[in-house]
Each structure stands twice: as C-alpha cells, then as structure tokens.
C-alpha positions as CSV (number, residue, x, y, z in Angstrom):
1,X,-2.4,49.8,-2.3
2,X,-3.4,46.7,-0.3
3,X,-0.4,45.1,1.5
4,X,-1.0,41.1,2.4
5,X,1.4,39.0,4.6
6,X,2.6,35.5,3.5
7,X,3.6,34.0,6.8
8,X,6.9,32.3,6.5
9,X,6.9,28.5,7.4
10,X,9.8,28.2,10.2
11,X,10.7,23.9,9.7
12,X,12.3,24.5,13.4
13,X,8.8,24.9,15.1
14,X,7.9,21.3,15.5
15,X,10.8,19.4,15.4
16,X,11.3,19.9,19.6
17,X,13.2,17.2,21.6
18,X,12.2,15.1,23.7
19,X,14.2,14.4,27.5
20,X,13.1,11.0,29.6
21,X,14.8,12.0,33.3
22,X,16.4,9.0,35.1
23,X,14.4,5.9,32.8
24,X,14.5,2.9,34.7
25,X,17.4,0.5,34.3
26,X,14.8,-1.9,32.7
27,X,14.0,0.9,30.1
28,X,17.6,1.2,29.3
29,X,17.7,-2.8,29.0
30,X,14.6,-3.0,26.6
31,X,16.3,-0.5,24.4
32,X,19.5,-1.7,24.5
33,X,22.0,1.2,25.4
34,X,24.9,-1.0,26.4
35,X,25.1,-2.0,22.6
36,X,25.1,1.5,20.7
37,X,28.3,3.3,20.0
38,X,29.4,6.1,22.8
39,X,30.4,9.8,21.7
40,X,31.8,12.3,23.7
41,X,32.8,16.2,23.5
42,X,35.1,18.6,25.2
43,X,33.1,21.6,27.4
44,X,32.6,24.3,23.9
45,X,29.8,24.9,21.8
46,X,29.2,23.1,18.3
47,X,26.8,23.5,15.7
48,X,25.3,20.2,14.6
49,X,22.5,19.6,12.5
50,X,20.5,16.0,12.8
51,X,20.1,14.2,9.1
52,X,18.2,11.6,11.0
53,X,16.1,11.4,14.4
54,X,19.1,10.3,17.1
55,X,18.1,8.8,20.8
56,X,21.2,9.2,22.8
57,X,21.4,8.1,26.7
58,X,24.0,10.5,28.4
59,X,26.2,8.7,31.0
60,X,27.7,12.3,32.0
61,X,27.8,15.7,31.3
62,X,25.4,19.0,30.8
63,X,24.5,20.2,27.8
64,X,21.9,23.5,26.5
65,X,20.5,23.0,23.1
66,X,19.6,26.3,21.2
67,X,18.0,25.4,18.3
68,X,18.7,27.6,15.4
69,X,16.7,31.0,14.9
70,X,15.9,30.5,18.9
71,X,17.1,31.9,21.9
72,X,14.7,29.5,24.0
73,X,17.0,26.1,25.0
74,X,16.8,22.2,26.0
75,X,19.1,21.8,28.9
76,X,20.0,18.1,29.7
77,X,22.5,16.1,31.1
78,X,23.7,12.3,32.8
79,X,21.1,9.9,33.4
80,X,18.8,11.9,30.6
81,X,17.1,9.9,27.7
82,X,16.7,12.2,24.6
83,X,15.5,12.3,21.5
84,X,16.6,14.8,18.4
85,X,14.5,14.6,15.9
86,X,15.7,14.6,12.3
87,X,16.4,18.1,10.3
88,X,16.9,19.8,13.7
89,X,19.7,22.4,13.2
90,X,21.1,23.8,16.9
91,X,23.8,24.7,18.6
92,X,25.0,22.5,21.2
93,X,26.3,24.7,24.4
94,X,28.7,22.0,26.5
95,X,29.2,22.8,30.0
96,X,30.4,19.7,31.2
97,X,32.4,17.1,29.1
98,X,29.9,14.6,27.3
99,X,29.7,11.4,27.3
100,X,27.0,9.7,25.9
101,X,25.5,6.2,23.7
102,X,23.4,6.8,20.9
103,X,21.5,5.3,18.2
104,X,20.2,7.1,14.5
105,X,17.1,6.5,13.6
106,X,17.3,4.1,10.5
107,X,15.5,5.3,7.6
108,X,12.7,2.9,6.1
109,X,12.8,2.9,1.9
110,X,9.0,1.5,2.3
111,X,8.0,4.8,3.9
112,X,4.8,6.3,1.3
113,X,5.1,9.7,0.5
C-alpha cells in the first residue's frame, strides 16, 4: 500500500509583519500619524486577529507577537513603525502598557479577483 503526503497549506506563513525602527519625523509627517485614532492596552496578553492590514506607530510600550501555530515572535515597542498584515491571527504578549496610533488598511471594492 502506497502512502502519499498532501502538505497542508499553513495561511500564517506569509503573512509576517513588518517593523520600521525610529522612522524619521518626516516619515511620520508624510503619513500622517498625528491624525489616526490612538489605542492602548494594560501589560497581559490578548489574542487578536487582523480583518484588515493595520500600520500602527507606537508612542510607548513593548510588545511580542506570537503568531498563532508559532512559537517564533515579533518583539516591538515605542518609536516602532509596524505593519500587520490582514488575516494574521496572534497573540499579543504586553510587557509594557501600550500606547499606540493606528490606521486599517481600507479595503478597495475595485480590487479584480
């Protein structure tokens, strides 16, 4: 009896974030930061998962990010730049309170399949 493997697509393998340490204050300017809402957490860990790509500029705080099925991590914290990309599903491991603007990526309807 012959035995064949089917490997097992795992959606968490390419959706990796993204961290931009320190971006200039013109950086922050061009984007806008100032203007998105803010967000903040206790220390604690909370599992999130991202319906849309968010870019969120952390004004304090440390955070690890575990996404799910991984034991590997994304540690970042104030004066980081990050991007999450959308259908990410993690665990968010909060050392130090958060405090942080951020912006959802908007979806476009004129997007081809």
């Amino acid at each position: 009896m012959a035995t064949t493997s089917t490997p097992q697509p795992d959606s968490s393998s390419n959706l990796s974030i993204t961290v931009e340490s320190n971006p200039s204050d013109s950086r922050l300017s061009e984007l806008g930061i100032q203007s998105w809402p803010k967000w903040g957490c206790p220390p604690g860990k909370y599992m999130l998962k991202f319906e849309a790509e968010e870019t969120c500029y952390l004004v304090k705080g440390k955070v690890k990010v575990y996404p799910k099925g991984s034991s590997e991590y994304v540690e970042f914290g104030a004066g980081d730049l990050v991007t999450i990309p959308q259908g990410l599903s993690c665990t968010w491991d909060v050392s130090v309170s958060i405090d942080k603007h951020y912006k959802f990526a908007s979806s476009s309807s004129s997007s081809s399949p």
